[in-house]
Steps between C-alpha positions, in 0.01 A plus 500: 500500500149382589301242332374644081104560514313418175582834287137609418383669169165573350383461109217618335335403177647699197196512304202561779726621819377212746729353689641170309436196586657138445758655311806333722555245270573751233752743649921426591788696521658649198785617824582351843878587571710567790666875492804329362304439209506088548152291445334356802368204465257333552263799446202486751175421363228720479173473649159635525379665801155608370337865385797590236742455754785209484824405662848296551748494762832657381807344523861622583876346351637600831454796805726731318284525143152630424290366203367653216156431326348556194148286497340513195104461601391352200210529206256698647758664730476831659739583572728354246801469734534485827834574674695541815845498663514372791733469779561239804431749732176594401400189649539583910262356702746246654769784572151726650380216698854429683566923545121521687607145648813684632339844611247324691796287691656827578203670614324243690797296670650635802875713556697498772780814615782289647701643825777238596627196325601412148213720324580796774410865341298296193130519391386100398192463244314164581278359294133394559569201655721733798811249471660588138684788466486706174693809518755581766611880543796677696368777699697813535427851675535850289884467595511174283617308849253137525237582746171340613354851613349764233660348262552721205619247207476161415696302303432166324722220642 
């Protein structure tokens, strides 16, 4: 799960259409629940972002449970009600950062087809850095017999 962004939603003035201002103050959850149906608390405070739009950083009981909102914007609201599930995994720019992290690593770092010794017949992934290894493979020909030459398979060790 990566890191919850502030959960962004705009409100408008119910009697002229504007966006609202200054109306933070004024609006709090009639819901904030896990899926289980338990209370999270604290609830996160809302804020003001400016031009109608406001903001809080959702919470989660554990990886395993999204939340449920029902915001209720207030007076002057518009809308009324603003609400959501949401789910741990919406949040993934720690799990995109480490795949791109990874796919650069195996694109960039150097590989190596063994012919003798303990790796004989196997394909070794380095990393960036040319030292750590990050994927080994056995090597074998169309036959399925280990082979450094045209090899036809490979097979994670």
């Amino acid at each position: 799960m990566g890191s919850p962004t502030t959960e962004v939603f705009f409100v408008y003035n119910l009697a002229d259409g504007t966006p609202l201002t200054g109306a933070a103050a004024g609006m709090s959850f009639d819901t904030y629940k896990n899926s289980s149906g338990t209370n999270i608390t604290p609830q996160p405070t809302i804020t003001e972002i400016g031009g109608g739009a406001y903001g809080f950083t959702p919470s989660f009981s554990d990886a395993n449970h999204g939340t449920v909102y029902v915001l209720n914007t207030g007076t002057n609201g518009n809308p009324a009600r603003v609400a959501r599930y949401m789910r741990p995994e919406d949040y993934a720019p720690d799990s995109i950062l480490t795949i791109v992290t990874q796919i650069q690593s195996y694109t960039e770092g150097k590989w190596k087809i063994f012919t003798t010794g303990p790796d004989a017949n196997r394909l070794v992934i380095y990393d960036v850095d040319g030292v750590t290894v990050l994927k080994k493979y056995d090597l074998q020909d169309a036959s399925g017999s280990p082979t450094y030459i045209n090899p036809f398979v490979r097979i994670p060790v």
